[in-house]
C-alpha positions as CSV (number, residue, x, y, z in Angstrom):
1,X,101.2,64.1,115.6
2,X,100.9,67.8,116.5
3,X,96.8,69.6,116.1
4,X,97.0,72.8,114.1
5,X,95.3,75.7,115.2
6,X,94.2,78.2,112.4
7,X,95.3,81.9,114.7
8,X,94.9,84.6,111.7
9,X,93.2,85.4,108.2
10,X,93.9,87.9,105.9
11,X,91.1,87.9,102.8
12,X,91.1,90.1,99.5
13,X,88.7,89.5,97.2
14,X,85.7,91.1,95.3
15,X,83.5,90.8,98.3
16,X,86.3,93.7,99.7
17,X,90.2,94.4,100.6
18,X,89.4,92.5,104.3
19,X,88.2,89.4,106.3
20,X,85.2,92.2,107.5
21,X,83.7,92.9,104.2
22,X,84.4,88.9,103.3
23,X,82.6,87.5,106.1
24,X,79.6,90.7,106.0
25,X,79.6,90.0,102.3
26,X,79.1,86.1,102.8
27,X,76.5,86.6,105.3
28,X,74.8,88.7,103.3
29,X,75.0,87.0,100.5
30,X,76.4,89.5,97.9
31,X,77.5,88.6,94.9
32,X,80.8,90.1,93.8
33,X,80.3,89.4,90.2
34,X,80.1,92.0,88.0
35,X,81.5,94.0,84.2
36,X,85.5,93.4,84.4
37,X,87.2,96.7,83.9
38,X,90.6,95.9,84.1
39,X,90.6,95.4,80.7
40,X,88.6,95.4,77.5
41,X,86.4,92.7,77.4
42,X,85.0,92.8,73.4
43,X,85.4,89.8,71.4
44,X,85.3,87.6,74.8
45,X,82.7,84.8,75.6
46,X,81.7,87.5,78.9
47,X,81.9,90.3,80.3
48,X,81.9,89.5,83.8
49,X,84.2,88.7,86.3
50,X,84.6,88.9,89.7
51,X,87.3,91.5,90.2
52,X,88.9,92.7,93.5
53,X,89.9,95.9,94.7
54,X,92.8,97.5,93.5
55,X,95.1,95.7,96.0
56,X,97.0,98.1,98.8
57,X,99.6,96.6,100.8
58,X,100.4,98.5,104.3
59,X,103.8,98.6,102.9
60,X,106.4,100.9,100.6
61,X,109.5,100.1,99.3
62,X,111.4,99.4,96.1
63,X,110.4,95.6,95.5
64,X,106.6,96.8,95.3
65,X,107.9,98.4,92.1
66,X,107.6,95.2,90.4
67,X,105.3,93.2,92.5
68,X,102.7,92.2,90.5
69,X,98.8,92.4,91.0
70,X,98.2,88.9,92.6
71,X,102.0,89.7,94.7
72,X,100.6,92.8,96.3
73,X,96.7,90.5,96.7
74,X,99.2,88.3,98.5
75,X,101.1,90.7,100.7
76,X,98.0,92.9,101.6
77,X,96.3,89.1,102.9
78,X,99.3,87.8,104.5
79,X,99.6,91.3,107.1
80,X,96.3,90.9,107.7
81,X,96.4,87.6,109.1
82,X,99.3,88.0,111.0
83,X,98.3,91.0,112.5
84,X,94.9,89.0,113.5
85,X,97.1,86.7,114.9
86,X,99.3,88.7,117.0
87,X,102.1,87.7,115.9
88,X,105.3,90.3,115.9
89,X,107.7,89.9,112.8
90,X,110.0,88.3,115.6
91,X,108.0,85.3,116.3
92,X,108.0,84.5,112.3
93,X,112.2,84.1,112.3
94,X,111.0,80.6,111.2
95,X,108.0,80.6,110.2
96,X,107.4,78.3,107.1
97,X,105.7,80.5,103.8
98,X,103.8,78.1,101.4
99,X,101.8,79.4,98.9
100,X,99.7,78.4,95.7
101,X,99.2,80.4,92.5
102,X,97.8,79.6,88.9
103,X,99.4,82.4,86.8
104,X,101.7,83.6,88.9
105,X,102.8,87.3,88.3
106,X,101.4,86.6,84.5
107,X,99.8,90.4,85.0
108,X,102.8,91.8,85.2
109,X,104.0,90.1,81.5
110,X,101.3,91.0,80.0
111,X,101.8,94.7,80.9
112,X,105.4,94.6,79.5
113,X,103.9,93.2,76.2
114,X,101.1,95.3,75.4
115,X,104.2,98.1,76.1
116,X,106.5,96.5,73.3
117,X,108.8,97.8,74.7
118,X,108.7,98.4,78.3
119,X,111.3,97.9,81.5
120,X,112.8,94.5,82.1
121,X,111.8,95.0,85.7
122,X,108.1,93.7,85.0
123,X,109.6,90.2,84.5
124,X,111.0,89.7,88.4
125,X,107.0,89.1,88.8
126,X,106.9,86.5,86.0
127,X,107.8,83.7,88.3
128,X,105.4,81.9,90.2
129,X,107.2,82.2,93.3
130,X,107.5,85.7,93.7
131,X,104.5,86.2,96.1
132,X,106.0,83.4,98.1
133,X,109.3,85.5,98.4
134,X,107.9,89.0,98.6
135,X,105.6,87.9,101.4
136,X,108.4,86.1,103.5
137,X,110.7,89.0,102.8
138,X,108.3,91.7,104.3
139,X,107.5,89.6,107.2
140,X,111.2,88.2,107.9
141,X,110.1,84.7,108.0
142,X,113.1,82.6,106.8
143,X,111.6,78.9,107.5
144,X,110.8,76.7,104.7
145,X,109.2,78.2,101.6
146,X,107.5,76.3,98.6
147,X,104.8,77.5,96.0
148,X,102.5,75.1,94.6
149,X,100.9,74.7,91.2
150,X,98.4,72.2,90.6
151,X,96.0,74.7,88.9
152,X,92.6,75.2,90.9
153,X,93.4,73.1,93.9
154,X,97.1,75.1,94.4
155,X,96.1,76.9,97.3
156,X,94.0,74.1,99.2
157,X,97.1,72.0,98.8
158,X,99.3,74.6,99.9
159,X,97.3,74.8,103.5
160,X,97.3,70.5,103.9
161,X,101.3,70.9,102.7
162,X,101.5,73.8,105.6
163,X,99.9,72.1,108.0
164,X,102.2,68.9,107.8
165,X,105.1,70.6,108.3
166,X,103.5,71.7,111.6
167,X,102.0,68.4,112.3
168,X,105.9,66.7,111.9
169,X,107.7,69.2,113.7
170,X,109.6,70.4,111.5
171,X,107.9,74.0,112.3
172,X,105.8,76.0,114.8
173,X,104.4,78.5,112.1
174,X,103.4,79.0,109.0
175,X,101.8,81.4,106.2
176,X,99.6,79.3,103.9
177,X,97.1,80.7,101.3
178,X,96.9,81.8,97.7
179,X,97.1,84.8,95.3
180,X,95.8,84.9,91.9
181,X,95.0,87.9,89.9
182,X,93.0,88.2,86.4
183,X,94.5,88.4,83.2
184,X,93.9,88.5,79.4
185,X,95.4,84.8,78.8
186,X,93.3,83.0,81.5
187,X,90.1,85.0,80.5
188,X,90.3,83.8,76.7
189,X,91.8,80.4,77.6
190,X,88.6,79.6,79.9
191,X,86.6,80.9,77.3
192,X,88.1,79.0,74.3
193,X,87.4,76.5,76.4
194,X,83.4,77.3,76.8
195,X,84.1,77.0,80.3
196,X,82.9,80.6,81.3
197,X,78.9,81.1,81.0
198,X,78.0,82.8,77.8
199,X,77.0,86.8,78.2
200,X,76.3,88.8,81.0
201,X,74.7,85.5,83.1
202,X,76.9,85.0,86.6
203,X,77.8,81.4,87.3
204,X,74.9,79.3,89.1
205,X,76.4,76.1,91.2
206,X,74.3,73.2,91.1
207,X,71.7,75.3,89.0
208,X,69.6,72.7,86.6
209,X,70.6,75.8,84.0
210,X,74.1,76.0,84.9
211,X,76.4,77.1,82.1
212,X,79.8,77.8,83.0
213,X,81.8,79.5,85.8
214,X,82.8,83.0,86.2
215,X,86.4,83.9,87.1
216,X,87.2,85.6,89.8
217,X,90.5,87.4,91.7
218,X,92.7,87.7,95.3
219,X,93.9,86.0,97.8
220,X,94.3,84.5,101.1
221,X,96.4,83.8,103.6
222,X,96.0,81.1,106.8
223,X,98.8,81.5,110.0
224,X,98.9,78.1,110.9
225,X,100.1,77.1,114.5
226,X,101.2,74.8,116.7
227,X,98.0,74.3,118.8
228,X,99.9,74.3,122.0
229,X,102.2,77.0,121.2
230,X,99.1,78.9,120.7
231,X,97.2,78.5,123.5
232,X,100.1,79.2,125.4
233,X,100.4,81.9,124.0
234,X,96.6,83.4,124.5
235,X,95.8,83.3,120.8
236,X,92.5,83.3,119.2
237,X,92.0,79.9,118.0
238,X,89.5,80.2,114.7
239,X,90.1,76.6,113.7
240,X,91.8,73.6,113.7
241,X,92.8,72.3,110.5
242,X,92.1,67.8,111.3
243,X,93.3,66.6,108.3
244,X,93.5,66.9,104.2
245,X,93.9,64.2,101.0
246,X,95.1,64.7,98.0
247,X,95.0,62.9,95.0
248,X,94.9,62.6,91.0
249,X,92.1,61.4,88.7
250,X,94.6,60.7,86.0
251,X,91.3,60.8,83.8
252,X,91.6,63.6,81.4
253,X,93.8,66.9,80.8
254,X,90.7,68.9,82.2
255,X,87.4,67.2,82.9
256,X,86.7,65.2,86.2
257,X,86.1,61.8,86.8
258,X,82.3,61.4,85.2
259,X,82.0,59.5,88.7
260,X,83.7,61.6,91.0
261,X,86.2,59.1,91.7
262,X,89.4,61.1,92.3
263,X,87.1,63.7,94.5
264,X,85.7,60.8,96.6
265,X,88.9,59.2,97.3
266,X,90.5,62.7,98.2
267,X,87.3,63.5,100.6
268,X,87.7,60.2,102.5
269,X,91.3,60.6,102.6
270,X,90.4,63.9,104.5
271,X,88.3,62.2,107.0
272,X,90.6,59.6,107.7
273,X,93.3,61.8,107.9
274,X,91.6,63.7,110.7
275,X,90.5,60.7,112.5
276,X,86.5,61.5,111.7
277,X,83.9,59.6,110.6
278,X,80.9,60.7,107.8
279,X,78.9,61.5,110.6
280,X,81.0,64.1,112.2
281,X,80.7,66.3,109.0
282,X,78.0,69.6,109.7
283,X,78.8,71.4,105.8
284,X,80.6,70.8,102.3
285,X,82.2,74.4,101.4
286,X,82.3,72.9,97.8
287,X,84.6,73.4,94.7
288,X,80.9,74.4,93.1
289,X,82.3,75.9,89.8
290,X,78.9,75.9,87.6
291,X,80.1,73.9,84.8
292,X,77.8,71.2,84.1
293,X,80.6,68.4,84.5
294,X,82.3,69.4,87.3
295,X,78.9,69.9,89.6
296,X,77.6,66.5,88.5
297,X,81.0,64.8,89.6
298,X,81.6,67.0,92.9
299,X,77.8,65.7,93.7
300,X,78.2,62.3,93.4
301,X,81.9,62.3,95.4
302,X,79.5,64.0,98.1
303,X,77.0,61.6,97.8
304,X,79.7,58.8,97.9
305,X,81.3,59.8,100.9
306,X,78.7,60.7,103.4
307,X,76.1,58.1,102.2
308,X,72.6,58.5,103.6
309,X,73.2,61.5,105.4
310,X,74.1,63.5,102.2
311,X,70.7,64.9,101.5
312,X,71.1,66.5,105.0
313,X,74.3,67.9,105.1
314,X,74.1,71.7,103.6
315,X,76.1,72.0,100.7
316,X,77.3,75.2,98.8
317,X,79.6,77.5,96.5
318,X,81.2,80.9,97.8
319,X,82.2,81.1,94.3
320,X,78.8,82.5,93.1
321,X,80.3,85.2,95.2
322,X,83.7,85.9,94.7
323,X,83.9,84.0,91.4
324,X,86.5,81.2,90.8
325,X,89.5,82.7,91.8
326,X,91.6,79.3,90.1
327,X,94.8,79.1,92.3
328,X,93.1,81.0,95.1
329,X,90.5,79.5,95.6
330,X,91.4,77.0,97.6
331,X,92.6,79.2,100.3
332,X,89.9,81.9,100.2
333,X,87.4,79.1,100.2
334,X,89.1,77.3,103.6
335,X,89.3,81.0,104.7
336,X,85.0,81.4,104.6
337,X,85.4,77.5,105.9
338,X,87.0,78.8,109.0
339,X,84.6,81.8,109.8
340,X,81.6,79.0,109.1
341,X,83.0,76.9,111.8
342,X,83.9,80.2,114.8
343,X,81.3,82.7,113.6
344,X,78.5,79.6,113.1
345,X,76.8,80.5,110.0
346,X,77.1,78.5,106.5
347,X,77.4,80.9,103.5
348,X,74.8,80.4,100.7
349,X,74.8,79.4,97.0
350,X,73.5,82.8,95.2
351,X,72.4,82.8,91.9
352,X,70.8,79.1,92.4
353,X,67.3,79.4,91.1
354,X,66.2,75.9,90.3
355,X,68.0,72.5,91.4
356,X,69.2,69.9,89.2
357,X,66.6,66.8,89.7
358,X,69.6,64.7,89.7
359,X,71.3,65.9,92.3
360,X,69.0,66.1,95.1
361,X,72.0,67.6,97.9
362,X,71.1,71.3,99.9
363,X,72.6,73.5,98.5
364,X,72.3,76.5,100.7
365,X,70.0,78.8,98.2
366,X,69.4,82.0,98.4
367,X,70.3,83.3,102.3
368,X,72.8,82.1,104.6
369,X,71.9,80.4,107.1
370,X,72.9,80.6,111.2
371,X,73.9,76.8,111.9
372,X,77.0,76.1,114.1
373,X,79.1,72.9,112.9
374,X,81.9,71.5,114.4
375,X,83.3,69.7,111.3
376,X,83.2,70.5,107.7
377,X,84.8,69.8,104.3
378,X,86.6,72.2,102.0
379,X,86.9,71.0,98.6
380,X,89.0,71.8,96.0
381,X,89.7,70.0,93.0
382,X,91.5,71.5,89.7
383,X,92.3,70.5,85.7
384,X,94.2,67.5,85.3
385,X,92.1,65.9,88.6
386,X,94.1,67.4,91.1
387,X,92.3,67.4,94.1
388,X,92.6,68.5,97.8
389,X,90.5,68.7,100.2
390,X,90.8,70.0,104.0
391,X,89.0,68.8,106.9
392,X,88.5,71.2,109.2
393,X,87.0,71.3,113.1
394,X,86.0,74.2,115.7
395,X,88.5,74.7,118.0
């Protein structure tokens, strides 16, 4: 089949509006993580999130009217990448646009509520698919369009979905990422859940005190090409996306596999996929959400797949960063994947104070480190035991 080359990124999240101040912000370390202002947080399990810039898409027009927060996350990404690319809006006639999304434009709904009685206008951004269509519509690309909805993997799945259509043939480009904005419903829900950690305490991946995640906001967005076609083309290759799994604990409505199973399977899947071996794999960007369930299963998937080596392969969570963005994470985290693979540095775990004796994997506390890999995992694995997971190379 057909390699994929990874040409362009586009990044918003609370680390910044751009891939500059996402990759400056990883390096650095910085956590995005901070009081939520968008709206009033009393009565809720925390006050924290990590919140993105107000988004601003190099675009006006009438359909920005009633594009909702996580639309406009999605359009301001998706320009960004393709202008890293290179790519005129002639060369993306038919281009493929494949995104996933959690919530959807669920901002927008809860806007025309709180109103009682506002315009009817604010429900065009209801559906799930409307940063799908209002980033293909911008762009002109008329190829294929799908948006996926498996909860926190939507996004990874989204990039593996993208990048078989390539693979097959069936096109030469394609937009992949994720858009997911914050809102009221998905702040109390995790909550309710006791999924958040309590107060004003960030989320710690892998932490012996870990205590629940902290939610995060924006998007990303992956131009996916026909390697060929690329080079061909004098493109800046970032990437090469090798191979993805995907499968389904069928365990429980939202906890993992106590043993990892479903993440395990997915991860070897990936490998196998891309035609590498345990050996070949330099860094796990992990799903890494804090929660003391999901960090015990992710580790022992880990340890599963790579065997021995695992205590020597650096693993760590961008989400103690840029928060868990839910169905964006998947993308923003194979976003930081990529730059870990062409700018050679592995981001680290912040907030990580003391290591779970159990676990016994690097996580990457602290700093990041300058350490060039040539293979890597990106996982992603949601509610319901949806998982996906990318394998991705240097090009």
């Amino acid at each position: 089949m057909r390699r994929v080359a990874v040409t362009g990124l586009g990044v918003v999240s609370a680390l910044g509006p751009d891939v500059a101040s996402f990759e400056a912000g990883l390096r650095a370390g910085r956590s995005g993580i901070r009081p939520l202002t968008l709206f009033d947080t009393a009565g809720f399990r925390t006050s924290l999130a990590a919140q993105a810039p107000d988004p601003t898409p190099p675009v006006r027009d009438a359909a920005l009217a009633t594009a909702s927060r996580p639309d406009r996350f999605g359009l301001q990404a998706a320009f960004e990448a393709v202008a890293q690319a290179g790519l005129e809006r002639a060369a993306l006639g038919d281009a493929a646009v494949i995104f996933g999304t959690g919530t959807g434009g669920l901002t927008s709904t809860e806007e025309l509520v709180k109103a009682g009685d506002g315009p009817a206008s604010l429900l065009v951004a209801h559906q799930p698919a409307s940063v799908t269509d209002l980033v293909a519509r911008h762009l002109g690309a008329h190829g294929p369009r799908t948006t996926i909805m498996t909860a926190c993997s939507s996004s990874a799945t989204a990039i593996g979905y993208a990048a078989d259509r390539i693979r097959l043939g069936h096109v030469d480009v394609a937009l992949a990422g994720g858009a997911e904005g914050l809102t009221r419903l998905t702040y109390a829900g995790f909550g309710c859940l006791r999924a958040t950690a309590p107060g004003d305490e960030p989320c710690r991946p892998f932490d012996a005190e870990r205590k629940g995640l902290t939610l995060g906001e924006g998007a990303a967005v992956l131009v996916l090409e026909e390697y060929e076609r690329a080079r061909a083309r004098g493109a800046t290759i970032f990437a090469v996306v090798a191979g993805w799994g995907i499968t389904a604990d069928a365990h429980h409505m939202t906890a993992p596999h106590p043993e990892g199973d479903g993440a395990a399977r997915a991860m070897q899947m990936a490998l196998d996929d891309a035609g590498l071996g345990a050996d070949a794999i330099g860094y796990v960007n992990a799903h890494g959400t804090g929660t003391p369930h999901n960090d015990a299963a992710e580790t022992l998937a880990i340890k599963r797949v790579l065997g021995p080596r695992a205590p020597e392969v650096p693993v760590s969570s961008i989400k103690s960063m840029v928060g868990h963005t839910l169905g964006a994470a998947g993308a923003i985290e194979a976003a930081a994947s990529v730059l870990s693979l062409a700018r050679g540095f592995l981001p680290p775990t912040v907030h990580h104070r003391a290591a779970d004796p159990a676990f016994g994997l690097d996580y990457i506390p602290g700093a990041a480190r300058d350490v060039a890999v040539t293979a890597l995992l990106s996982n992603s694995f949601a509610f319901g035991g949806n998982n996906t997971v990318l394998a991705l190379t240097r090009a």
